[in-house]
C-alpha positions in Angstrom: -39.6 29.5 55.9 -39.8 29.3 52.0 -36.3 30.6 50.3 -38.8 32.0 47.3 -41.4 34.2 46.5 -44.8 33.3 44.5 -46.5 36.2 42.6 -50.1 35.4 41.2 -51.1 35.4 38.0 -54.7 35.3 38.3 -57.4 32.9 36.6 -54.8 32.2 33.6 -56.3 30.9 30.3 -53.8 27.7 28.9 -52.8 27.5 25.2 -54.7 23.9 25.7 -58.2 26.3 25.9 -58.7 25.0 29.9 -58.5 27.9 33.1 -56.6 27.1 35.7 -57.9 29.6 38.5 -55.9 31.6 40.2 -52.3 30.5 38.8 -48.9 31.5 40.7 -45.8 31.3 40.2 -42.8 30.6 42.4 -39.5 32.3 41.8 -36.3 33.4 43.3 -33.8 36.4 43.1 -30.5 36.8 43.2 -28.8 40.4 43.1 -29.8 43.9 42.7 -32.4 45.4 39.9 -30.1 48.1 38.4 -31.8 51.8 37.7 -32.0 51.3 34.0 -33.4 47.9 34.7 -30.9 46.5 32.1 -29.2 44.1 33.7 -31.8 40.7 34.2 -30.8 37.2 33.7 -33.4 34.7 33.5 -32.9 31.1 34.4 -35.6 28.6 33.9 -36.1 25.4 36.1 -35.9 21.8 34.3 -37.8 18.8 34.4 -38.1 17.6 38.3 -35.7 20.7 39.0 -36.4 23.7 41.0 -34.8 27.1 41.6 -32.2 26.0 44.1 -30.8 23.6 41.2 -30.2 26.3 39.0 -27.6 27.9 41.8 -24.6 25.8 40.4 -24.7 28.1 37.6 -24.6 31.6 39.9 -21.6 33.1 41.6 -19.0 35.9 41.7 -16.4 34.5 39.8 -19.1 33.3 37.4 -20.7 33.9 34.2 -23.7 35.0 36.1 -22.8 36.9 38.6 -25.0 38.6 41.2 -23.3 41.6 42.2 -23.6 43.0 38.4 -26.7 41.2 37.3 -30.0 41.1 38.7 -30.6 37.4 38.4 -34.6 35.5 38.5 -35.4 31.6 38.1 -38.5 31.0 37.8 -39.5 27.9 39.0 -41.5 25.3 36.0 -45.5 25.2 36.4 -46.2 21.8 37.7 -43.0 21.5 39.5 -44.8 21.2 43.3 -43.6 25.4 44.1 -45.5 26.9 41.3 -48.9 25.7 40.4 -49.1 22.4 40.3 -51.4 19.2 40.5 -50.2 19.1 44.4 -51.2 22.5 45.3 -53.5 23.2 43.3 -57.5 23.1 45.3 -60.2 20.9 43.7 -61.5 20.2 40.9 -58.0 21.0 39.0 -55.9 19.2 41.2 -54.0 16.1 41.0 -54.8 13.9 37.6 -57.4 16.7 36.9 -54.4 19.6 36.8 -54.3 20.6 32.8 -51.9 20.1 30.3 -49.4 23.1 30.5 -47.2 24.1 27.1 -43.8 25.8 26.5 -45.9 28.7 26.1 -47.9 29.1 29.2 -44.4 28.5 31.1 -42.9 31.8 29.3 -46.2 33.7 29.0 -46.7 33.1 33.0 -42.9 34.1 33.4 -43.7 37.1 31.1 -45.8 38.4 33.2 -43.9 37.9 36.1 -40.7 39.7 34.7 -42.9 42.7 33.0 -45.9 43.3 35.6 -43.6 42.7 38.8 -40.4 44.3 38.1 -41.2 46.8 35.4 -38.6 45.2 33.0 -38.6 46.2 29.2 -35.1 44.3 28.4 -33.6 40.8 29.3 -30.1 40.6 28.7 -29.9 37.2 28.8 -32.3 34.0 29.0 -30.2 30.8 29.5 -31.2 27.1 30.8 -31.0 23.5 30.9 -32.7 20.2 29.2 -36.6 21.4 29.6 -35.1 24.8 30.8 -33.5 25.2 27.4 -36.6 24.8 25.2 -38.3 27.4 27.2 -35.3 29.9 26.5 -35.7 28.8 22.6 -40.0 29.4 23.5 -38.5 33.1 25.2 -36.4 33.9 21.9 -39.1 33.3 19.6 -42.5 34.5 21.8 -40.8 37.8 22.7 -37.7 38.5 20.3 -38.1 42.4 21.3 -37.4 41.8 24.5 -34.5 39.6 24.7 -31.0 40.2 24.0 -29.5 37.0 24.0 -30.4 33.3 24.6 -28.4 30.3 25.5 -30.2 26.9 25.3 -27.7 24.1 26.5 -28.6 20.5 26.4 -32.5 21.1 25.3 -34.0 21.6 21.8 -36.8 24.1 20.3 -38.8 21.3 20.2 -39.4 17.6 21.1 -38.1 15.0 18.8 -40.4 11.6 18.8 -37.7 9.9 20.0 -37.6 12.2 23.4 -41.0 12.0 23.3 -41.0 7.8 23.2 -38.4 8.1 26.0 -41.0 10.5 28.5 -43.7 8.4 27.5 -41.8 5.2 28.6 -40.8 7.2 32.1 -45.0 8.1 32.9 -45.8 4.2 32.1 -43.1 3.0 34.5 -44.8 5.2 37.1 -48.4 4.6 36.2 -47.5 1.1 36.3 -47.5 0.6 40.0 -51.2 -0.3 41.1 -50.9 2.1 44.0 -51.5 5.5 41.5 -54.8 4.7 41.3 -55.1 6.6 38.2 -53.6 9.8 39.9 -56.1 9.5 42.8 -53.0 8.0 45.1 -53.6 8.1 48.8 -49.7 7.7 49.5 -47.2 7.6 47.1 -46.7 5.4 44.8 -43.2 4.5 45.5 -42.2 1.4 43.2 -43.7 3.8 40.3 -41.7 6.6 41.1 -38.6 4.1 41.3 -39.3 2.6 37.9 -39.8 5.8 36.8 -35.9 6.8 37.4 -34.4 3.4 36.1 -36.3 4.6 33.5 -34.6 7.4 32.9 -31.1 5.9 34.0 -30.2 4.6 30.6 -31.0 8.1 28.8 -29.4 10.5 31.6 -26.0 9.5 30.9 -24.0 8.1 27.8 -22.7 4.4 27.2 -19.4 5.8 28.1 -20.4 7.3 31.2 -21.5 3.8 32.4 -18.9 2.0 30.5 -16.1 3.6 32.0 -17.5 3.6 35.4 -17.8 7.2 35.8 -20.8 7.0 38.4 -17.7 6.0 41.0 -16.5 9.4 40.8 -19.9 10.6 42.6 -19.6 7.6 45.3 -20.9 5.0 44.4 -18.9 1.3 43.8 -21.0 -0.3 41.8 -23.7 -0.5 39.0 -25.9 -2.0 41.1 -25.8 0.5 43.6 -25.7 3.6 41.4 -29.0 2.4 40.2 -30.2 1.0 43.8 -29.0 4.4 45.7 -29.3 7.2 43.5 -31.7 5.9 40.3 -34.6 4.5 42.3 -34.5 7.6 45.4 -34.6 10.5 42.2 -38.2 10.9 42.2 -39.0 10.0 45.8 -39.1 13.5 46.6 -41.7 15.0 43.4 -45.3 14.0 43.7 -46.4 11.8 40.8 -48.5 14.1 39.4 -46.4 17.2 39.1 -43.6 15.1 37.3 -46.0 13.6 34.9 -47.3 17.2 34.5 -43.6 18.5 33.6 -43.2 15.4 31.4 -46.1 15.9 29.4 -45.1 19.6 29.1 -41.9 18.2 27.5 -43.6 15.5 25.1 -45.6 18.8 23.8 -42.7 21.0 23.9 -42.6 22.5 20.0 -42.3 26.3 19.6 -44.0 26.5 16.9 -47.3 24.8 18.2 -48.9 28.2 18.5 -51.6 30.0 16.2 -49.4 32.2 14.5 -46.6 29.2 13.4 -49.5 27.5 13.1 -46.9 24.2 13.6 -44.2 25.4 10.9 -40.9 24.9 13.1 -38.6 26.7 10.8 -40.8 29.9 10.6 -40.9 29.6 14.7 -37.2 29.4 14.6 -36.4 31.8 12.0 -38.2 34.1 14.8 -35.3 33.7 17.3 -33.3 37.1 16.1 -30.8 37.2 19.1 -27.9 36.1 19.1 -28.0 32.7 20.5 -25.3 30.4 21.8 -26.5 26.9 21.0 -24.8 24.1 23.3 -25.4 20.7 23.0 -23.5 18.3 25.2 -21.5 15.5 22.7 -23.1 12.4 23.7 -26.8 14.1 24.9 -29.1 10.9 24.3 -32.3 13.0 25.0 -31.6 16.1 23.2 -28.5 14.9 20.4 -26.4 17.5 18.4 -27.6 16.8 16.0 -30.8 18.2 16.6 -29.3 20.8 18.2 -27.2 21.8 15.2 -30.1 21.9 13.2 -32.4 24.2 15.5 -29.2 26.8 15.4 -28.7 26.6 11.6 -32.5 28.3 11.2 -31.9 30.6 13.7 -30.3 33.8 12.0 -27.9 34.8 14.8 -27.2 31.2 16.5 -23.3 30.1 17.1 -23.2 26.1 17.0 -20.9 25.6 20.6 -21.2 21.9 21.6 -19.6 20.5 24.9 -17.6 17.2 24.3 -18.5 15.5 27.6 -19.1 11.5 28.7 -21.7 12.9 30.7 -24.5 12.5 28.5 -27.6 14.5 28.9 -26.3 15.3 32.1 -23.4 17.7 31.1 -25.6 20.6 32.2 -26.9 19.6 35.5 -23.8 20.9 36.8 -22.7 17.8 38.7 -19.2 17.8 37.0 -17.3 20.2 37.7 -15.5 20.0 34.1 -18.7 20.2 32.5 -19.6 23.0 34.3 -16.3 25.2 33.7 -16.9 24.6 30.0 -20.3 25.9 29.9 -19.4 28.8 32.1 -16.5 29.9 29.9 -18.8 29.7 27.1 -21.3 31.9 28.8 -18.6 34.8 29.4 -17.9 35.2 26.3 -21.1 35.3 25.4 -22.1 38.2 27.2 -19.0 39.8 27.0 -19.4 39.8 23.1 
């Protein structure tokens, strides 16, 4: 028995200009919908994540706590719960599935949050890495309906050098000769192991591997860090749905909509919440410095990074001294 709900969205027309009939969403809730319907947190999935991930970041004694708010994570399109290329019937599935932006995430969530529940006011829209740029896409596609935003480890939009490194992830993968150009008959299982030595060098910061830090979660060795944990990652995603999510990410820009008509600044200028901007210190995906200049055209943005070894994986909430951080930081946020 599924631990989530789906809700459909209907024959949904993409910012690409492609349908994808009869669209769904997966999500899941935690605590009660208030009377004045005031009191929702939203919590986007991450690249290869889904809703149960997120649950680090929920709790009693937490930030986000479920017996005062009424809590929803919806889960990313393409991430094999909500449409994706693996659930999706003919002719759209699989290599067919289409391209999906920042924007048909948060416009499909949108819908979701206003059609389902009735709710007129978000108190808060916080997430991780691909999470985080669709809280940055919430802040400036519906400023009028949320009241705070906190993006950690994720930008408002893809630098090319994020984009190089999820370009480089999709090629490992593509690369084994059993994906058949998406038209696999059984996984393709060096591919997907490529794909996370890929991503090895990039998760976590020189430091992180310098030091050794990956024997705190186990493992004795390099070799078997990347062996045991690296090459397994993806084993458990369809190829197609993590391409999908990737490709999201390579096109993730908030201002790559009509109305910015690509002018980031404008996009970001947008963002009128108050916004708690958190970078972790030695994020190779998503830097500071990127970070710091997304908050500094956002009119109501505080600048809060996390010094952490722990690289892009600060947020994922693996480390428990990571994690305390950012929670800290998020109760004063919405105590403020």
């Amino acid at each position: 028995m599924n631990d989530y709900e789906t809700y459909n969205l209907g024959d949904t027309l993409l910012q690409s200009g492609q349908q994808l009939p009869q669209a769904f969403i997966a999500y899941k809730t935690y605590g009660n919908l208030n009377a004045a319907k005031d009191n929702v947190i939203v919590i986007p999935t991450w690249f290869a994540g889904i809703h149960t991930d997120n649950e680090w970041l929920i709790g009693t004694d937490k930030a986000l706590d479920p017996s005062r708010y009424f809590i929803i994570v919806p889960n990313m399109l393409g991430n094999g719960l909500s449409s994706s290329p693996s659930n999706t019937p003919a002719p759209y599935d699989k290599n067919n599935f289409p391209l999906i932006s920042m924007y048909d995430n948060v416009r499909a969530q949108h819908q979701l949050i206003t059609q389902k529940f009735g709710i007129s006011k978000i108190k808060l829209v916080v997430g991780w890495s691909l999470g985080a740029m669709q809280v940055y896409q919430w802040g400036t596609s519906y400023p009028e309906l949320v009241e705070r935003i906190a993006p950690f480890g994720g930008t408002a939009k893809s630098r090319p050098h994020t984009q190089l490194v999820f370009e480089a992830m999709i090629a490992a993968l593509q690369a084994d000769s059993n994906y058949k150009n998406g038209r696999y008959e059984r996984p393709p299982v060096a591919g997907l192991a490529a794909m996370g030595r890929a991503y090895a060098p990039w998760g976590f910061s020189q430091a992180y591997y310098l030091e050794k830090m990956y024997q705190s979660e186990g493992y004795d060795s390099l070799k078997s860090y990347v062996e045991d944990y690296w090459d397994q990652v993806f084993l458990l995603f369809d190829a197609n749905d993590l391409i999908t999510m990737l490709r999201t990410g390579i096109y993730g820009d908030i201002s790559n909509n009509p109305v910015d008509d690509g002018n980031f600044e404008q996009a970001l200028s947008k963002i009128t919440a108050p916004a708690l901007v958190m970078p972790g210190s030695s994020d190779l995906f998503f830097t500071p410095e990127d970070s710091s200049y997304d908050a500094q055209h956002m009119p109501n943005a505080v600048y809060q990074p996390v010094e952490s070894k722990w690289g892009h994986c600060f947020g994922i909430g693996a480390n428990e001294e990571d994690s305390l951080v950012i929670d800290h930081h998020l109760k004063q946020f919405l105590e403020s």
